[in-house]
N, C-alpha and C positions, 0 to 999 in steps of 0.2 A: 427802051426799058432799062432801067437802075441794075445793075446788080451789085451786092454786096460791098464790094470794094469799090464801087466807083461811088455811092450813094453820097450826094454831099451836103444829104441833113446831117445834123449832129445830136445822137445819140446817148442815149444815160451810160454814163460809165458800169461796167462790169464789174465784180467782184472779182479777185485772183486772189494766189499766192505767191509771191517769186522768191526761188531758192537759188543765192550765190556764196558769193565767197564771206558774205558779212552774217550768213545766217539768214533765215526764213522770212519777208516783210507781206505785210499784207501791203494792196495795191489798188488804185480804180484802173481800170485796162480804158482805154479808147481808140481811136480810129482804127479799131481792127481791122486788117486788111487778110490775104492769103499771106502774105509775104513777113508779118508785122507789128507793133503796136506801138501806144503811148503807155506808160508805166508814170504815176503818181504815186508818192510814197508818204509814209505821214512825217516822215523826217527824210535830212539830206540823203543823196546818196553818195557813196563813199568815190564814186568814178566807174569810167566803162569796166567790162565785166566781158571775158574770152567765151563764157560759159554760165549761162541761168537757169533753171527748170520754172518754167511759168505752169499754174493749175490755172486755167481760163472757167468761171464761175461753177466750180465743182465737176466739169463737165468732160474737158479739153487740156491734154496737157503738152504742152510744146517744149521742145530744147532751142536754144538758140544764145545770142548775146545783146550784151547791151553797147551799140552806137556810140552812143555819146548819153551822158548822165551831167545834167545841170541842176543843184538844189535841189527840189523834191521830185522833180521829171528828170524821163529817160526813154530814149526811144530803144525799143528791141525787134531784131530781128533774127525771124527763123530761121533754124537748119530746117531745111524742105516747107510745106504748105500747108494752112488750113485748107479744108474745100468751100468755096463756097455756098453751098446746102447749109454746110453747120455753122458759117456765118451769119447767114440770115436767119438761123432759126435761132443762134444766139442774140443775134438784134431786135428780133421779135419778143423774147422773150424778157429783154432789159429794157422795152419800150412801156410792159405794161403798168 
């Protein structure tokens, strides 16, 4: 059985916010894991980032940073975890 983070359909992007050092972007989230994400921005991003505050679709709000930042993607990772419950019921709910 698939859970959450291993699932390797691909899923509709989620809504977000992420708050860093360049000010507030909106975002499409993807491959949400516990650990995680892809971050899409409608413009570049400026570079990696020590510190972001992601809102995960009105829902979910995680601290963490961002990896690495190339053009309009960026991958971020948490401080600590989603669980996965609230993973899938946010996959569920971006699938409809």
């Amino acid at each position: 059985m698939a859970t959450a983070f291993s699932d390797p359909r691909e899923h509709p992007a989620l809504p977000g916010l992420c708050d860093g050092d360049s000010g507030t972007v909106s975002v499409a989230i993807s491959r949400l894991s516990a650990d995680g994400c892809m971050l899409e921005a409608n413009d570049d991003w400026a570079g990696a980032h020590d510190f972001v505050h992601l809102q995960i679709a009105g829902s979910i709000e995680m601290n963490g940073k961002l990896e690495w930042a190339q053009g309009r993607r960026a991958q971020m990772r948490f401080f600590g975890q989603v669980h996965p419950a609230a993973i899938a019921k946010l996959l569920e709910l971006a699938s409809r």
